[in-house]
C-alpha positions, 0 to 999 in steps of 0.5 A: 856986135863988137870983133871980140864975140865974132869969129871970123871964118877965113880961108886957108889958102888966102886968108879972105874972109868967108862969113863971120858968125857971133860967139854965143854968150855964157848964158846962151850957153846955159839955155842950151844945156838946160835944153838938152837935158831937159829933153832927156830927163822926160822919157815922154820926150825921147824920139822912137827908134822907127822915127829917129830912123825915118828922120836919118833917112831924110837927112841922107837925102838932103844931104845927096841933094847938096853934094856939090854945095857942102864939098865947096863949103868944106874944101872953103873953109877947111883948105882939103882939096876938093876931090878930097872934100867930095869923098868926104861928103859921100862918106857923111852921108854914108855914115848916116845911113849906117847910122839908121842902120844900126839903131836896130843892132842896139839890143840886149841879151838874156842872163841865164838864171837859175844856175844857182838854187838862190838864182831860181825862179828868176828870168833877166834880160838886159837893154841898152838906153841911151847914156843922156846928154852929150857934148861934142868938140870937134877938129877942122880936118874933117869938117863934115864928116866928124860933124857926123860921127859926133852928131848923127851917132848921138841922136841915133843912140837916142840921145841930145847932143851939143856940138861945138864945131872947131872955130876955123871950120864951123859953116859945115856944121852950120850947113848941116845944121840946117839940113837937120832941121829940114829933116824933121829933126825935134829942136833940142836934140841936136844944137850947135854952140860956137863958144870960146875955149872958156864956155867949152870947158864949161860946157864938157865939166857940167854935171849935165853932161853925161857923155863927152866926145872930143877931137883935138890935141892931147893936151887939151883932151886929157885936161878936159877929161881931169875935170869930167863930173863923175860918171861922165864917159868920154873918148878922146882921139888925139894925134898919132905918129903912124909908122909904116914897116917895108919888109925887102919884099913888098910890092913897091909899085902897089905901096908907093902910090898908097904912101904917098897919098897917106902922107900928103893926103889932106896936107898931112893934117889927119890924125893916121897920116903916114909920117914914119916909114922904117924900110929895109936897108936893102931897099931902103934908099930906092924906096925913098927916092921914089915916094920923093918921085912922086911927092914932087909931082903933086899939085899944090894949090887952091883947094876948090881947082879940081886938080889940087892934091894938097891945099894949104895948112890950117894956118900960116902959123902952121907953116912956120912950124912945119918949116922950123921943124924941117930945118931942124931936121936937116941941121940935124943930118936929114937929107931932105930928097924932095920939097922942104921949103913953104911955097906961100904964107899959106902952103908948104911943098910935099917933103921927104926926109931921109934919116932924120936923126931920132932927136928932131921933132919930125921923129919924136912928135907928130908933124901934122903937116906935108912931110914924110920921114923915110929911116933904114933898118936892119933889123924888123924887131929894132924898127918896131921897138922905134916905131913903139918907143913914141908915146903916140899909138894909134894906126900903123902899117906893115908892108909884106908878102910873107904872111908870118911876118905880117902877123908878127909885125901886127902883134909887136906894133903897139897900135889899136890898128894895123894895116897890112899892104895898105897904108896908115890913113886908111879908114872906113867909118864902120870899123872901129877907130881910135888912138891908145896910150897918149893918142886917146881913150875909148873908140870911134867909128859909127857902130862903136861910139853908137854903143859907147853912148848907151849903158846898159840896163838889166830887168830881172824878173821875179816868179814861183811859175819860172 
């Protein structure tokens, strides 16, 4: 099999080769379509929610049993350090058994009737079915855990999912894969699909599809979404900005470590990574001097050395914008207080910017890379009205002790979540999850895109005796 139908999965930190895989062809493609929708459009095919639960349960313990290997196979071939990696091991297999879990929440609920004489003699009730066949896009940052919200939910709202990991990181999914199958998993219902971006499209436009979820640029997640078939739904998570409001009196020494973890977290490739922090002028300075304390004291390197912090970008392509971007800013009148220089072709130093001026593209796109922007304010509403002025919404952050002020900074932030005293990055995989505007359309978290994939179905009955 030639180069061109292989991908060759490489690590970040060294570009060595890790595996190469083959490319599925146009009609492998269609096999596996046809599959899915063939699973869905014979009732007597579809998995009882006691065995989708019993199924779920298996996984979650496969998956216990292979900790250490999965950590190692997604700290490999995604570059996130490997104390990272390991806690998102442990969040997948919780967000499995949320999963099970939550089978029994999808329920209906009763219509009134008889509230009109035409409505009489009626009873209704609504269920929630299972909304057919999705299709799942996948991003490298989150190799397993994203595998698992775009997978393991779809199968729990009993329905057949095609996935296509994201081609830098896809021996994740393929591990899971086959923990999938060890579980007892019934073949169809979940199948991986490693394609080119021209079978991708093919496979999310088809009419089959009823349902598409997708993590990636907004460019390509919104072109995808112009060419949907008619009715299907879809969510998009695309990237954010997460701008953080310090009020003069927040508790530094509770935020600045949150912070710093928030920026660099991950090299700072995660969608509500801390990228804009607006801080009071009268604190301002003290506070970027010390995130940049911190950010200096960070180990850069291999991702698999258990005492890694911040492992490398994606891509050396990554790197050189990263840098561009970063040289910009300082022509522009940034100081930089820490880092902004690459380490390798593969790393970049942890790097913080003060007062980047609002033209540079640290300031007006989303970085995705190792670099937080620190900017003074004298006035919160003006920081806000910044923080708001990018197309990007996603998560944000306000740190104070003044309850008042927490709130109204809450509801003046144009953000589906705002975190108080805790920085941009946090997430629990129950709570609901999702950019807004430019930053994406409809919502993840295990519980929600559980209920996106169903609609609702309403029975109403018919009787002279009711």
């Amino acid at each position: 099999m030639s180069d061109k139908k292989n991908i060759k999965v490489t690590s970040p930190y060294d570009n060595s080769l890790i595996k190469e895989l083959p490319l599925m062809s146009q009609e492998e493609l269609e096999n596996a379509i046809s599959k899915a929708h063939n699973l869905f459009s014979d009732r007597s095919k579809w998995i009882p929610a006691h065995k989708r639960i019993d199924i779920l349960e298996k996984v979650r313990h496969l998956m216990q049993d292979k900790i250490e290997e999965l950590t190692n196979t997604a700290a490999g071939e995604g570059g996130k350090p490997y104390q990272d990696s390991k806690v998102e091991v442990l969040r997948a297999i919780n967000g499995v058994k949320i999963a099970a879990e939550e089978i029994g929440r999808l329920s209906g609920q009763q219509i009134p009737m008889g509230l009109t004489e035409a409505t009489s003699n009626r009873l209704a009730f609504t269920t929630r079915e299972p909304i057919g066949v999705v299709a799942s896009l996948s991003a490298f940052n989150h190799p397993l855990n994203l595998i698992v919200h775009q997978t393991i939910t779809a199968f729990a709202a009993g329905c057949p999912v095609i996935v296509k990991p994201a081609s830098n990181t896809p021996l994740s999914c393929e591990a899971f894969m086959e923990i999938l199958q060890d579980a007892g998993v019934p073949e169809g219902w979940i199948q991986m699909v490693l394609i080119d971006n021209e079978l991708a499209e093919k496979l999310v436009t088809d009419k089959r599809v009823n349902y598409l979820s997708f993590i990636g640029s907004a460019k390509i997640g919104w072109m995808l979404k112009s060419k949907l078939a008619p009715g299907t739904r879809c969510a998009l998570e695309h990237g954010g900005a997460a701008p953080v409001i310090v009020e003069p009196d927040a508790e530094l020494d509770e935020m600045i470590p949150g912070l710093v973890k928030g920026g660099f977290y991950h090299a700072g490739q995660v969608c509500v990574s801390v990228q804009k922090v607006f801080v009071h002028e009268s604190i301002a300075r003290d506070v970027a001097e010390k995130i940049a304390e911190k950010a200096k004291k960070l180990k850069v390197g291999h991702p698999l050395e258990k005492d890694t912090e911040v492992g490398p970008l994606i891509r050396t392509g990554e790197v050189d914008r990263v840098e561009e971007w970063v040289n910009e800013a300082e022509k522009n009148g940034a100081e930089i207080l820490c880092g902004g220089k690459r380490i390798s072709d593969t790393c970049y130093e942890p790097t913080v910017l003060w007062n980047p001026s609002a033209e540079s593209k640290v300031s007006k796109e989303e970085i995705f890379g190792p670099v937080v922007c620190v900017y003074s304010y004298s006035d919160r509403d003006e920081a806000i009205n910044l923080a708001n002025s990018l197309e990007y919404h996603f998560q944000a952050a306000v740190f104070t002790k003044d309850v008042n002020i927490a709130l109204d900074t809450v509801q003046k932030l144009n953000a589906t979540a705002v975190m108080v005293n805790d920085h941009t990055a946090f997430r629990a995989d129950w709570m609901p999850f999702g950019g807004r505007d430019a930053s994406g359309e409809g919502l993840g978290g295990i519980p929600y895109s559980m209920h996106e994939m169903t609609r609702t179905k309403l029975m109403v009955f018919k009787s002279k005796l009711l």
